[in-house]
C-alpha positions in Angstrom: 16.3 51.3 84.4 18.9 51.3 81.7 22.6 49.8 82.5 23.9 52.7 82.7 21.8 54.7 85.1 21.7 51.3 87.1 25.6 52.0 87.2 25.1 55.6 87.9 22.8 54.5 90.8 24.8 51.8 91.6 27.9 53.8 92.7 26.1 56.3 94.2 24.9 54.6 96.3 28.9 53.1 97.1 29.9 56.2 97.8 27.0 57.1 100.4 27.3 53.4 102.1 31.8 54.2 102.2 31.0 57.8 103.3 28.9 56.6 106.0 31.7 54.4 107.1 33.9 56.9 107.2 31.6 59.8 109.2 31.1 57.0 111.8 34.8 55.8 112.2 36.6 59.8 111.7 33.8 61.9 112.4 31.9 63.8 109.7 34.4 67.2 110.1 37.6 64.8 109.8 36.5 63.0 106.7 38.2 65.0 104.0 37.6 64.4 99.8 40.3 62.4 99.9 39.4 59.8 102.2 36.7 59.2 100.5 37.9 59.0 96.8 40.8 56.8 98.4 37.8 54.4 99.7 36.1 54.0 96.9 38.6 54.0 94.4 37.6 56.6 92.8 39.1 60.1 91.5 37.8 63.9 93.0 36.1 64.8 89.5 34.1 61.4 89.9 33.1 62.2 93.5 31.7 65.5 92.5 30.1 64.2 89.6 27.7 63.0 92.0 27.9 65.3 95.0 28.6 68.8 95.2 30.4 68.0 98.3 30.0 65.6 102.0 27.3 68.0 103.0 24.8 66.7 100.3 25.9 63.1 101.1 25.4 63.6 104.3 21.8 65.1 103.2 21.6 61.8 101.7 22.3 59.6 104.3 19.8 61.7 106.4 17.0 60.7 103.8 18.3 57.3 103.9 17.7 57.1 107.5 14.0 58.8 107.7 13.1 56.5 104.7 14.1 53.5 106.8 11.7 54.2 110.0 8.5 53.7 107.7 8.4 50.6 107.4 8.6 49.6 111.6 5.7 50.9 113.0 2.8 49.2 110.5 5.6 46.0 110.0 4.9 45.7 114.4 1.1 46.5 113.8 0.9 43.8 111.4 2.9 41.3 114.0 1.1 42.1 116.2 -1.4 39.7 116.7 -3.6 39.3 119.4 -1.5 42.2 120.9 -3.4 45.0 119.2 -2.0 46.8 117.0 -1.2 49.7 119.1 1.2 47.2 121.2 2.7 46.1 118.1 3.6 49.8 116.7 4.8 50.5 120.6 7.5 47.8 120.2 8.5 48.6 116.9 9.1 52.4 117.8 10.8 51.2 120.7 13.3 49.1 118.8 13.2 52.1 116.8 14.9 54.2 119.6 17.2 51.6 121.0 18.9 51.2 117.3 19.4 55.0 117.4 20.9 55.1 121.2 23.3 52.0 119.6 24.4 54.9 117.2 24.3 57.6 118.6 27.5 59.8 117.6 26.2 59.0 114.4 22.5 59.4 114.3 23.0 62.9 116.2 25.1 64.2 113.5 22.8 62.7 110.8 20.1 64.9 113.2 21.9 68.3 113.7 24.0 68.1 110.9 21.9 67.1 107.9 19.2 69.4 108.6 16.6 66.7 108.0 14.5 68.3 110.6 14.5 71.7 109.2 13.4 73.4 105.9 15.4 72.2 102.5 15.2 73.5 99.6 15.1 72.7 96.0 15.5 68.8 95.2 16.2 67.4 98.6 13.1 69.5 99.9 10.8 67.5 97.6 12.4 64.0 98.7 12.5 65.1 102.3 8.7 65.8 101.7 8.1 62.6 100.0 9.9 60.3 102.5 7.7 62.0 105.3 4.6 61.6 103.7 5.2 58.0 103.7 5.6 57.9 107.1 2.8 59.7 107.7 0.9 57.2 105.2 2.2 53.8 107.3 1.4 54.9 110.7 -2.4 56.6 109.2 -2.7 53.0 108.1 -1.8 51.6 111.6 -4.0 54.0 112.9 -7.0 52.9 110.5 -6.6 49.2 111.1 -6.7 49.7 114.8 -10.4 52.0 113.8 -11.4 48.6 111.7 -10.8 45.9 114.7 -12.2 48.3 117.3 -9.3 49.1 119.2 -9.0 52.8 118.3 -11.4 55.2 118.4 -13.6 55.9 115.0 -13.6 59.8 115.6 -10.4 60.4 115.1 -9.0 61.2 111.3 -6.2 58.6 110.7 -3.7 61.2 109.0 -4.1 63.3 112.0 -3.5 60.9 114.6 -0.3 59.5 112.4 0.9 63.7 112.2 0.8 63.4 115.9 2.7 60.8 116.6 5.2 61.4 113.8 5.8 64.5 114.7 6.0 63.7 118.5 8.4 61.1 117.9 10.5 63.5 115.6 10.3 66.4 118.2 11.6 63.4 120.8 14.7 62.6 118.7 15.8 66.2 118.2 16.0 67.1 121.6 17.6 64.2 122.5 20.5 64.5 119.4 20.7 68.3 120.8 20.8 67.1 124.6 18.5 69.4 125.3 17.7 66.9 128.8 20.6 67.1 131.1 19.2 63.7 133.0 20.3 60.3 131.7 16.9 59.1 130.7 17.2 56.2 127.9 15.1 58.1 124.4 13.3 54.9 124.8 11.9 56.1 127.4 10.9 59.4 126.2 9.6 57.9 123.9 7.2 55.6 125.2 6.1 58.3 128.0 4.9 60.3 124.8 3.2 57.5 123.4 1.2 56.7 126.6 -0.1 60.5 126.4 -1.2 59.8 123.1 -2.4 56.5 123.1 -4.8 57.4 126.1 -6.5 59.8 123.5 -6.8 56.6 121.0 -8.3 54.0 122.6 -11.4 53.2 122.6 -12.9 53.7 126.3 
């Protein structure tokens, strides 16, 4: 990377890191152009240069997030140790779901708003793409070291078991940012209940 797309990249990703500030202090609908240009020090024209407006940051932040929960589940497989590495991908999901609870105003707008969960198009569809198949890729990899130590059944196709329990997990975070339970069960919770189906499929018996 040249110095000047390292400068490009380099306020960028300023303005994402101050407009995350701001959604989380004012609320994503009260955060105007102008709060944001006055945070960074910068002018309108420069804002838009890199952002059609705080929809597409917001898009950003969104990939942001997603690309930050691939590395906890095969990072807690690997710590797992004697554990197995089905225990150690439990408690890193688990943290998982406790760090968004601790953010919650902001991690359901990131959900509902950002449309991370739904289809994109164009540019941010491909990224959005890319950033899931790397999740899919960490957790297939969980899922084939657990096949290599014996702890996981053989017959199951790795990718498949990781679309699962992606795709679980997502499902549990959506309806949870949309509060589509009306009990005061901790997404912890949830989550680990939906775990426990799957991982009784997993194991080796």
């Amino acid at each position: 990377m040249g110095v000047r797309e390292a400068k490009r990249a380099a306020m960028r990703a300023r303005i994402l890191d101050i407009c995350g500030e701001l959604f989380r202090e004012l609320g994503f609908d009260a955060t105007s152009i102008d709060d944001i240009v006055e945070r960074c020090g910068i002018s309108r024209q420069t804002f838009f240069n890199y952002f059609p407006g705080k929809d597409a940051v917001l898009g950003e932040l969104g990939l942001r997030w997603l690309e930050s929960q691939v590395v906890a589940p095969r990072a807690g497989a690997d710590g797992a140790g004697h554990g197995g590495v089905l225990t150690g991908m439990r408690s890193a999901i688990a943290a998982q779901a406790r760090a968004i609870e601790a953010e919650a105003d902001f991690l359901r707008l990131v959900v509902t708003r950002s449309q991370i969960f739904g289809a994109l198009q164009g540019r941010v569809s491909d990224q959005r793409r890319e950033k899931i198949d790397n999740l899919f890729d960490a957790i297939a990899g969980v899922i084939a070291l657990g096949q290599s130590n014996g702890e996981i059944s053989a017959n199951f196709d790795p990718r498949v078991a990781a679309e699962t329990i992606v795709s679980t997990m997502f499902m549990a975070v959506r309806l949870w940012a949309t509060e589509h339970w009306d009990d005061d069960v901790p997404l912890e919770a949830r989550m680990m209940r939906a775990l426990d189906v799957i991982e009784t499929g997993l194991r080796v018996r």
